[in-house]
Jmol script that loads the backbone (N, CA, C; Angstrom):
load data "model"
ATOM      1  N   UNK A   1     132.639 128.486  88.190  1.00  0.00           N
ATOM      2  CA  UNK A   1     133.972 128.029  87.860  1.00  0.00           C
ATOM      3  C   UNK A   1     134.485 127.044  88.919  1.00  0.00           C
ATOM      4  N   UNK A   2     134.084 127.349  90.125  1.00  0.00           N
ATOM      5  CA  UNK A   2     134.597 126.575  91.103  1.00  0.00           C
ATOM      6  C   UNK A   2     133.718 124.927  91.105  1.00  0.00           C
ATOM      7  N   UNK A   3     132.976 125.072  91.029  1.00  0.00           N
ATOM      8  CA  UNK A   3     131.792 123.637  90.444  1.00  0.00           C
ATOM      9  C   UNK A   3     132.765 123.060  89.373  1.00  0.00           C
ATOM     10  N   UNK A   4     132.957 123.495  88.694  1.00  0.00           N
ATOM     11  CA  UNK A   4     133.433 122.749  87.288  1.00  0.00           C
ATOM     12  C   UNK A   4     134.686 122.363  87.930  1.00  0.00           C
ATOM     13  N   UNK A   5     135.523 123.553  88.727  1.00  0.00           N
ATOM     14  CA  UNK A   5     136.966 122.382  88.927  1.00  0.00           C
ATOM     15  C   UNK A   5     136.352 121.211  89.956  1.00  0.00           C
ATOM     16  N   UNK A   6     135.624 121.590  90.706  1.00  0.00           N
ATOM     17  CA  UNK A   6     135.618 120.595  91.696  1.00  0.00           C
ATOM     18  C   UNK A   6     134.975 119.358  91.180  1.00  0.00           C
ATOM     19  N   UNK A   7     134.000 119.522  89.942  1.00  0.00           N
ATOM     20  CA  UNK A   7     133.672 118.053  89.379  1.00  0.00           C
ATOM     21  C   UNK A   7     134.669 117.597  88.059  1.00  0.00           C
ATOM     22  N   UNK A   8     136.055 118.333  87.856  1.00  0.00           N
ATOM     23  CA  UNK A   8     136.665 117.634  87.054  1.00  0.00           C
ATOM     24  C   UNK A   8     138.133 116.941  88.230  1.00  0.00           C
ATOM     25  N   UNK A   9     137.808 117.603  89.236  1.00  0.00           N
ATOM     26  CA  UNK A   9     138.457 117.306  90.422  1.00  0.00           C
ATOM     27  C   UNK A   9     138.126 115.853  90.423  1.00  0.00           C
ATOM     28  N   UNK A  10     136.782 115.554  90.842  1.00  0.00           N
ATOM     29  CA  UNK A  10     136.156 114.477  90.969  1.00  0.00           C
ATOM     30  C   UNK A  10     136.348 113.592  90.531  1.00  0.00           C
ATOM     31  N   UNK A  11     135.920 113.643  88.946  1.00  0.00           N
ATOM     32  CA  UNK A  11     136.203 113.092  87.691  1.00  0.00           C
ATOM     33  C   UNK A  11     137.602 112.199  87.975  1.00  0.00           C
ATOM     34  N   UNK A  12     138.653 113.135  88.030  1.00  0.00           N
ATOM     35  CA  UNK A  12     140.262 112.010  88.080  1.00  0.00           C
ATOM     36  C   UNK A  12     140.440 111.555  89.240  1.00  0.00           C
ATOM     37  N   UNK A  13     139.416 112.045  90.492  1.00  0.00           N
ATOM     38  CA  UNK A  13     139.583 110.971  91.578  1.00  0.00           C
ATOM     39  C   UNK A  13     139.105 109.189  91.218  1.00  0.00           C
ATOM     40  N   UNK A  14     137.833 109.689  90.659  1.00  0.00           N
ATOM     41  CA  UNK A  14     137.388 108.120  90.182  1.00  0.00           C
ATOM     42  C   UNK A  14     138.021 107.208  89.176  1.00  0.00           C
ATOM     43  N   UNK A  15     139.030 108.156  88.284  1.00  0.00           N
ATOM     44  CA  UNK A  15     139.635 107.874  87.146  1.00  0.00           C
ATOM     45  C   UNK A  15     140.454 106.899  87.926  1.00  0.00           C
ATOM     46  N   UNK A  16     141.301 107.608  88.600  1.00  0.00           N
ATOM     47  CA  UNK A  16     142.743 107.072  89.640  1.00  0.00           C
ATOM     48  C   UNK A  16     142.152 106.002  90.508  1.00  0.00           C
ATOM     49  N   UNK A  17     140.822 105.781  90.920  1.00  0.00           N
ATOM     50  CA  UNK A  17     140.593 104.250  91.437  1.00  0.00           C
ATOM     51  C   UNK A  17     140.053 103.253  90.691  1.00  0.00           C
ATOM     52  N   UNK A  18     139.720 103.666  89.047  1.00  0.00           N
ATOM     53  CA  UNK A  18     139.205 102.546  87.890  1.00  0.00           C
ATOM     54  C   UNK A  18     140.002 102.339  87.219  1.00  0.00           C
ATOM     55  N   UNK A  19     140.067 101.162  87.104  1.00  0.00           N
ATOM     56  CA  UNK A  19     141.569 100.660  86.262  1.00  0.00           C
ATOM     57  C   UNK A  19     140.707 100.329  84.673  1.00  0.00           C
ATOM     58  N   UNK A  20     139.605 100.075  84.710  1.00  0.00           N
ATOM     59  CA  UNK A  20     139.141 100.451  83.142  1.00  0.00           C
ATOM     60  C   UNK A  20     139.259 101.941  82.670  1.00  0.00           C
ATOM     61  N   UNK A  21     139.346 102.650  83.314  1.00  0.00           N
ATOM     62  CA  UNK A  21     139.185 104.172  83.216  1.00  0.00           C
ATOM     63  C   UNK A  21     140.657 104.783  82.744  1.00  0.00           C
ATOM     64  N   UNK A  22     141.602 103.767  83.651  1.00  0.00           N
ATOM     65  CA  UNK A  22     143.119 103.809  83.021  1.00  0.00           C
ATOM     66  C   UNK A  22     143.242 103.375  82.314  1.00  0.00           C
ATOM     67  N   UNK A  23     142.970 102.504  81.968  1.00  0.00           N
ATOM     68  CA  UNK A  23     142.812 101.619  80.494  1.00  0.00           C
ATOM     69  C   UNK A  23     142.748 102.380  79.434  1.00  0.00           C
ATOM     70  N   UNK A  24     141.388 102.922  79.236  1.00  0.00           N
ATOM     71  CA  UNK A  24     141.154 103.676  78.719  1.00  0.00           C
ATOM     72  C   UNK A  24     141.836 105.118  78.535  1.00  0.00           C
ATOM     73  N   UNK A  25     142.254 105.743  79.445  1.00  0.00           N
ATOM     74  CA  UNK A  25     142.992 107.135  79.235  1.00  0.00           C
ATOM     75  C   UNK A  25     144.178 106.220  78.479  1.00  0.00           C
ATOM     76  N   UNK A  26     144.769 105.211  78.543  1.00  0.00           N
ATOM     77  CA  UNK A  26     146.325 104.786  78.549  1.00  0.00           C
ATOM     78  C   UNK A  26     145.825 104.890  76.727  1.00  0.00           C
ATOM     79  N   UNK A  27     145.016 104.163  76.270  1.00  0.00           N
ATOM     80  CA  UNK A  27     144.745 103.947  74.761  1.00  0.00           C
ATOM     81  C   UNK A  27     144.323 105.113  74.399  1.00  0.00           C
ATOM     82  N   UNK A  28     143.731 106.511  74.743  1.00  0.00           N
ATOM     83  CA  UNK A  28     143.291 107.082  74.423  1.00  0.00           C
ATOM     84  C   UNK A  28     145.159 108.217  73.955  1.00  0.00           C
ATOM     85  N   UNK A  29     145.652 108.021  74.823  1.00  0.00           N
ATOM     86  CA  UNK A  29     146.850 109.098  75.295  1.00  0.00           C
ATOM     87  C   UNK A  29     147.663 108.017  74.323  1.00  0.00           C
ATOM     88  N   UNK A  30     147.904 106.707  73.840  1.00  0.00           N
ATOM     89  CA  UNK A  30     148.419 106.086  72.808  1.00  0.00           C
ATOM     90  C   UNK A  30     148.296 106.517  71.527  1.00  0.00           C
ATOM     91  N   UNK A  31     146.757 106.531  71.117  1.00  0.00           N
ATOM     92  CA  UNK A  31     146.325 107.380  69.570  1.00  0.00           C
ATOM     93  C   UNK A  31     146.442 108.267  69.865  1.00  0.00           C
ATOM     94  N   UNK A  32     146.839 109.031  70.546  1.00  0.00           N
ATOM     95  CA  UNK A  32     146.828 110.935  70.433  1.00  0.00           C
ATOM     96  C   UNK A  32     148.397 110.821  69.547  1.00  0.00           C
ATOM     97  N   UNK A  33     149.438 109.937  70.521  1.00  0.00           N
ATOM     98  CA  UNK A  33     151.001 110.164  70.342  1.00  0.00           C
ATOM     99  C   UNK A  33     151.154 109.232  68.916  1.00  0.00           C
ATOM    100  N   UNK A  34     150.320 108.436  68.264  1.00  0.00           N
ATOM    101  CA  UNK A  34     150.198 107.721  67.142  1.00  0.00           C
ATOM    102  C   UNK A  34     150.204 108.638  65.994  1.00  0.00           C
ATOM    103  N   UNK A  35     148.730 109.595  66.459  1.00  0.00           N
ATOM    104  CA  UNK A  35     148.259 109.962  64.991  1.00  0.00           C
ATOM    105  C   UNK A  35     149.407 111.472  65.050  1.00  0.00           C
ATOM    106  N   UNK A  36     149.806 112.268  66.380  1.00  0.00           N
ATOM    107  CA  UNK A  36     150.624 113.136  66.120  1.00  0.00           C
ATOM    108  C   UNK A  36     152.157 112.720  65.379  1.00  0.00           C
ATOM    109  N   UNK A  37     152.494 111.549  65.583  1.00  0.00           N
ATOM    110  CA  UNK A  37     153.673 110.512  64.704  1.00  0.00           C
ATOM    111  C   UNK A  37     153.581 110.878  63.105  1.00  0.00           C
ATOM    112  N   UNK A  38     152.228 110.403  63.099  1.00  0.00           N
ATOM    113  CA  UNK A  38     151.533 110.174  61.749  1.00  0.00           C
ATOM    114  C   UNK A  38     151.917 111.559  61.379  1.00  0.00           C
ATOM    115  N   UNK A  39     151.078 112.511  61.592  1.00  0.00           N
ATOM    116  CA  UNK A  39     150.759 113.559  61.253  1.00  0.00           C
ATOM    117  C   UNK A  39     152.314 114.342  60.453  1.00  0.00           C
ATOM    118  N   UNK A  40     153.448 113.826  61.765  1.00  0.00           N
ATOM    119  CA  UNK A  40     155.047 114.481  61.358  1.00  0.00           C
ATOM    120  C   UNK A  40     155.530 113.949  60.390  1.00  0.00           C
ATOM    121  N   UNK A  41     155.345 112.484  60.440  1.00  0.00           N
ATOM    122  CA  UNK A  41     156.132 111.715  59.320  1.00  0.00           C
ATOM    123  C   UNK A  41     155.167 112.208  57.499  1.00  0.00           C
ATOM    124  N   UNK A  42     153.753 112.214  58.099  1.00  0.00           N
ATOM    125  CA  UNK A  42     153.287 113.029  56.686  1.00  0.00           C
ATOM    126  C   UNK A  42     154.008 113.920  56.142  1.00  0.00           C
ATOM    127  N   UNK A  43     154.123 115.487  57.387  1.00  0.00           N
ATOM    128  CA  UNK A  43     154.907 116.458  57.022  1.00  0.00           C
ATOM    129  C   UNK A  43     156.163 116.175  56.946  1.00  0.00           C
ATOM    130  N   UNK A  44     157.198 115.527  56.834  1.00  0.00           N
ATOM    131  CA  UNK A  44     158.364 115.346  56.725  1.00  0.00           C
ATOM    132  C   UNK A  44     158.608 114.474  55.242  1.00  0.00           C
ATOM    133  N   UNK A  45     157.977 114.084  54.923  1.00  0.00           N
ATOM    134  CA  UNK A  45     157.708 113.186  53.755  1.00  0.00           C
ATOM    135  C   UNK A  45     157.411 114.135  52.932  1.00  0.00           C
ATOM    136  N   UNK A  46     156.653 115.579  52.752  1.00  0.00           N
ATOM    137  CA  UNK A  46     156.254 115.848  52.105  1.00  0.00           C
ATOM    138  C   UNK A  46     154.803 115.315  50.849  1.00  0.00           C
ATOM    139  N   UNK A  47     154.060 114.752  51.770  1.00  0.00           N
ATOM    140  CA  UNK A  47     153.109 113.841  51.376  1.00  0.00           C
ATOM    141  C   UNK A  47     151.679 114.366  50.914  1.00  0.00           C
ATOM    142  N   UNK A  48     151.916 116.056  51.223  1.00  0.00           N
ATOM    143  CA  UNK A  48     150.214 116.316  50.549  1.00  0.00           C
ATOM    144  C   UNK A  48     149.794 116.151  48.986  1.00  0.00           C
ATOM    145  N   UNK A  49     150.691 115.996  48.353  1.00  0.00           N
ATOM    146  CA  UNK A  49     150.447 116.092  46.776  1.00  0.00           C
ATOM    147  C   UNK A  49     149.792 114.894  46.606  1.00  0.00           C
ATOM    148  N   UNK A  50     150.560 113.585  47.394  1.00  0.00           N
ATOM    149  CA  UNK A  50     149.880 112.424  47.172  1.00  0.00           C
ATOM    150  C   UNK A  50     149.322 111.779  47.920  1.00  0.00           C
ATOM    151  N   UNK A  51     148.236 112.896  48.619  1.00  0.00           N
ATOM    152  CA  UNK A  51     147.211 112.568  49.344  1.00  0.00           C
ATOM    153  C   UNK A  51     146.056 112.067  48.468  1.00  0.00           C
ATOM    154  N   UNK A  52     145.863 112.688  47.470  1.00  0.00           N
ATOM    155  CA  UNK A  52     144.800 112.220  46.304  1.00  0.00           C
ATOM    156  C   UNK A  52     145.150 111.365  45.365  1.00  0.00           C
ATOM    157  N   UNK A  53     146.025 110.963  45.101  1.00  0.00           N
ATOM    158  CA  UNK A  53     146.502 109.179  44.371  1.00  0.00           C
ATOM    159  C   UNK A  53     146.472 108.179  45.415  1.00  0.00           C
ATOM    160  N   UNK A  54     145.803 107.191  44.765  1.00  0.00           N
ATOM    161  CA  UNK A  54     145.337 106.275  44.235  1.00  0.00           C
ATOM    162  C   UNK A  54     146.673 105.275  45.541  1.00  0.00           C
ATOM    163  N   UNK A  55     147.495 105.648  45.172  1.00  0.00           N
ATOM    164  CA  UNK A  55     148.786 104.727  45.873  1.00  0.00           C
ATOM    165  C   UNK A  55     150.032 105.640  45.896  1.00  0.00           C
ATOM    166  N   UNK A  56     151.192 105.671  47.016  1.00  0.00           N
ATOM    167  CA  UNK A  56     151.715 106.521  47.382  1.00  0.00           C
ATOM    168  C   UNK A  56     153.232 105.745  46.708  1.00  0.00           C
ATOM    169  N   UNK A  57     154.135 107.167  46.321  1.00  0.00           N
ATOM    170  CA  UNK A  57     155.424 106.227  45.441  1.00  0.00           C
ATOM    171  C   UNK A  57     156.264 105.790  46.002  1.00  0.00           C
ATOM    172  N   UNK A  58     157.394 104.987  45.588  1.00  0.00           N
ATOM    173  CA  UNK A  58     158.210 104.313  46.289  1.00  0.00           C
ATOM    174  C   UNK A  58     158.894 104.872  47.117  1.00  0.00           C
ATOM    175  N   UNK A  59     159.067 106.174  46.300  1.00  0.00           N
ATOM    176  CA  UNK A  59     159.875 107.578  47.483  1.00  0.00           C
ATOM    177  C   UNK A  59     159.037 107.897  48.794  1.00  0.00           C
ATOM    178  N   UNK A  60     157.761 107.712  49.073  1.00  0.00           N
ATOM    179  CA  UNK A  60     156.907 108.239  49.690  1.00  0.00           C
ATOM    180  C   UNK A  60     157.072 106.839  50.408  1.00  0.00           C
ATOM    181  N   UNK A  61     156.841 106.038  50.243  1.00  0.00           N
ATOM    182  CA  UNK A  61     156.133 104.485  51.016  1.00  0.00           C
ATOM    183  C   UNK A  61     158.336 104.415  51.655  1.00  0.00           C
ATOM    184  N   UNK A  62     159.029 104.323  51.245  1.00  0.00           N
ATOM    185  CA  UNK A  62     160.194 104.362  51.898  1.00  0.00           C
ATOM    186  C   UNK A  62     160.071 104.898  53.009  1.00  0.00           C
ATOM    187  N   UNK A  63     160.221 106.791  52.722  1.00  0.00           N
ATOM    188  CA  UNK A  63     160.019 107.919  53.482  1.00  0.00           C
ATOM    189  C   UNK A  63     159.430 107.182  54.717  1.00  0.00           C
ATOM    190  N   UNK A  64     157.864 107.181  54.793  1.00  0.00           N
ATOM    191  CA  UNK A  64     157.118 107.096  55.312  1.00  0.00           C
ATOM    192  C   UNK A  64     157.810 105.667  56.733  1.00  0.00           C
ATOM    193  N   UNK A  65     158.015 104.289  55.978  1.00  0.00           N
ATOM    194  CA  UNK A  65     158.991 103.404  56.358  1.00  0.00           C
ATOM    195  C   UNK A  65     159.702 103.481  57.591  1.00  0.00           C
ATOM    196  N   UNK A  66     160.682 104.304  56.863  1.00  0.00           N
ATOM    197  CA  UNK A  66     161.527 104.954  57.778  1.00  0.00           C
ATOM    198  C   UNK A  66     161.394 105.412  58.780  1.00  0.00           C
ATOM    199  N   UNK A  67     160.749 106.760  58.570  1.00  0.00           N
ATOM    200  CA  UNK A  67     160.188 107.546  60.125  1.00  0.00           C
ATOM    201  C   UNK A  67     159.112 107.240  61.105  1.00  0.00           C
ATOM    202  N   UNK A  68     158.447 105.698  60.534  1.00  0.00           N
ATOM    203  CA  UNK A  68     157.692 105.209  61.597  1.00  0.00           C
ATOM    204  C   UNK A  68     158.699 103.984  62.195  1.00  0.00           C
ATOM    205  N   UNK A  69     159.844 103.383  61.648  1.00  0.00           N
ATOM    206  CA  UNK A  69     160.552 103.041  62.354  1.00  0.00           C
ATOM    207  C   UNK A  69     161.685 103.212  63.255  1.00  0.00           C
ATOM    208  N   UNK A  70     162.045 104.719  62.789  1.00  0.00           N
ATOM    209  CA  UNK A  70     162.784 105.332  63.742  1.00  0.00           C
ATOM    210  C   UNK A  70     161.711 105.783  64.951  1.00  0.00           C
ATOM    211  N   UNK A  71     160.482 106.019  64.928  1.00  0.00           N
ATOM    212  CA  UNK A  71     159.609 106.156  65.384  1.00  0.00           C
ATOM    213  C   UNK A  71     159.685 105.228  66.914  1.00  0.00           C
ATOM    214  N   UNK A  72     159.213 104.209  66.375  1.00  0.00           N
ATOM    215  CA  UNK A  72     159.356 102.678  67.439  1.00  0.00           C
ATOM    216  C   UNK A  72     160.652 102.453  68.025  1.00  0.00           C
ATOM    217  N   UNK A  73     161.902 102.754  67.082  1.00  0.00           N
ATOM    218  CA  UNK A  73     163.044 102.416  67.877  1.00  0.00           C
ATOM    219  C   UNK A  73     162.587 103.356  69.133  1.00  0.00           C
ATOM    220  N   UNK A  74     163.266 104.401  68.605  1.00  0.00           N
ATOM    221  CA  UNK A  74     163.608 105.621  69.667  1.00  0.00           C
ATOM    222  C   UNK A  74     162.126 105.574  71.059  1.00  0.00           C
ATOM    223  N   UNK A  75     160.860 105.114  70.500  1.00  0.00           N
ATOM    224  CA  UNK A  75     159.945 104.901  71.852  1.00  0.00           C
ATOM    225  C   UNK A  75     160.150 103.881  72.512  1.00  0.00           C
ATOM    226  N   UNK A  76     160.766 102.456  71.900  1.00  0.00           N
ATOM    227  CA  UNK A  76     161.272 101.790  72.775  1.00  0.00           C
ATOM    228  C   UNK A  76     162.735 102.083  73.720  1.00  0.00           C
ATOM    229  N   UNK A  77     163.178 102.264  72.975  1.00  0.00           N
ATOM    230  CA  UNK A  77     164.117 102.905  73.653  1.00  0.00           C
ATOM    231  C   UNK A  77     163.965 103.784  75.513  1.00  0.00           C
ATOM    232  N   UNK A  78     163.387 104.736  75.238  1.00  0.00           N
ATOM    233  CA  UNK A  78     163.004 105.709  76.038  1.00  0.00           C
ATOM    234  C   UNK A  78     162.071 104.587  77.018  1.00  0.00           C
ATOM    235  N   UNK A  79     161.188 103.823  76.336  1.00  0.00           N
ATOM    236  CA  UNK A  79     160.189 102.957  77.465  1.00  0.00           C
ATOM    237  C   UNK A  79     161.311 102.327  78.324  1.00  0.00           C
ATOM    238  N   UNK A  80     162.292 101.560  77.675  1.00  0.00           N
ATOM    239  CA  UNK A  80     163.534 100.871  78.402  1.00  0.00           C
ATOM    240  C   UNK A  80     164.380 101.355  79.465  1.00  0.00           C
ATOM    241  N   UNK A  81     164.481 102.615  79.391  1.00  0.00           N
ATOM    242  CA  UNK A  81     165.379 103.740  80.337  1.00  0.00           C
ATOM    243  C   UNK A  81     164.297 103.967  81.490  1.00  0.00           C
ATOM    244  N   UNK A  82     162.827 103.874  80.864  1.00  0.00           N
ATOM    245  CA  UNK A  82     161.708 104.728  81.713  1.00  0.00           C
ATOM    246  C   UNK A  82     161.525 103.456  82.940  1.00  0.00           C
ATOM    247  N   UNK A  83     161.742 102.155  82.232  1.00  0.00           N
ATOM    248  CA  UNK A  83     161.193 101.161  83.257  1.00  0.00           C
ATOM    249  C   UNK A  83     162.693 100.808  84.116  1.00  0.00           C
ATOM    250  N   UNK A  84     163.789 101.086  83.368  1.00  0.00           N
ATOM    251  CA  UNK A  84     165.069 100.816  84.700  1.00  0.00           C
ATOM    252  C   UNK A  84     165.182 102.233  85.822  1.00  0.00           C
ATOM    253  N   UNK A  85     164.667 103.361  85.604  1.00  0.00           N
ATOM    254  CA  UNK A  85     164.693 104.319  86.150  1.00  0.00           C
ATOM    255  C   UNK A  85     163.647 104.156  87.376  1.00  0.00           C
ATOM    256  N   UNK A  86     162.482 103.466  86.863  1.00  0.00           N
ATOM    257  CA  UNK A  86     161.043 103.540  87.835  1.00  0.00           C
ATOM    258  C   UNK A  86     161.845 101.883  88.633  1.00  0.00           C
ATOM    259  N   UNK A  87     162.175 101.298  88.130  1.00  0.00           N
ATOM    260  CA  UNK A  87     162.566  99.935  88.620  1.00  0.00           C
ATOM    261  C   UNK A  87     164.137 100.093  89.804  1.00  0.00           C
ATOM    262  N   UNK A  88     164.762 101.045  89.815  1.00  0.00           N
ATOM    263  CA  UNK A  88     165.614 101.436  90.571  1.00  0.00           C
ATOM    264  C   UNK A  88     166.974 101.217  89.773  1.00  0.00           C
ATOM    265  N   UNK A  89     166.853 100.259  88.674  1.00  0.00           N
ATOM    266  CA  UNK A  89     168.137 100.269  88.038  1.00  0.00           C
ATOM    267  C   UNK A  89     168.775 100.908  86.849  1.00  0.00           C
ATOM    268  N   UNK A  90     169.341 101.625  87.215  1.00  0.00           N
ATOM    269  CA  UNK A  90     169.785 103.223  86.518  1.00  0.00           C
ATOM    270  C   UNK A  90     171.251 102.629  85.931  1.00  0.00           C
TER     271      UNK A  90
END
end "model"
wireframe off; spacefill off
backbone 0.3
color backbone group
């Protein structure tokens, strides 16, 4: 057990000096918070019935609309507060 922390220890030491490696976690930790988006606005839509047609209805393609653009507001948003906060201007 102690091997394994100490080589996942390792692991985010090298992470934290490769900036492809951040790169990578940054896109990886992007589609996680994408498809969990996805996943809510499905369930909130009520969208399993028309998971198997062909094309989704106007009620559904609205729905859907919507909560990926409240989606973007509200993350920009929060990015905006996140960079005057880290930037000193509050």
């Amino acid at each position: 057990m102690a091997d394994q922390a100490q080589a996942i220890q390792a692991i985010q030491q090298l992470a934290a000096q490769d900036p492809e490696i951040q790169k990578l976690q940054a896109q990886a930790q992007f589609k996680s918070v994408i498809h969990g988006h996805t996943d809510r606005c499905w369930e909130k839509c009520n969208l399993g019935k028309e998971a198997t047609q062909s094309s989704l209805s106007g009620r559904a393609k609205s729905c859907l609309d919507n909560c990926v653009r409240n989606f973007f507001t509200c993350e920009g948003t929060v990015n905006e507060v996140m960079q005057k906060m880290t930037s000193g201007n509050k």
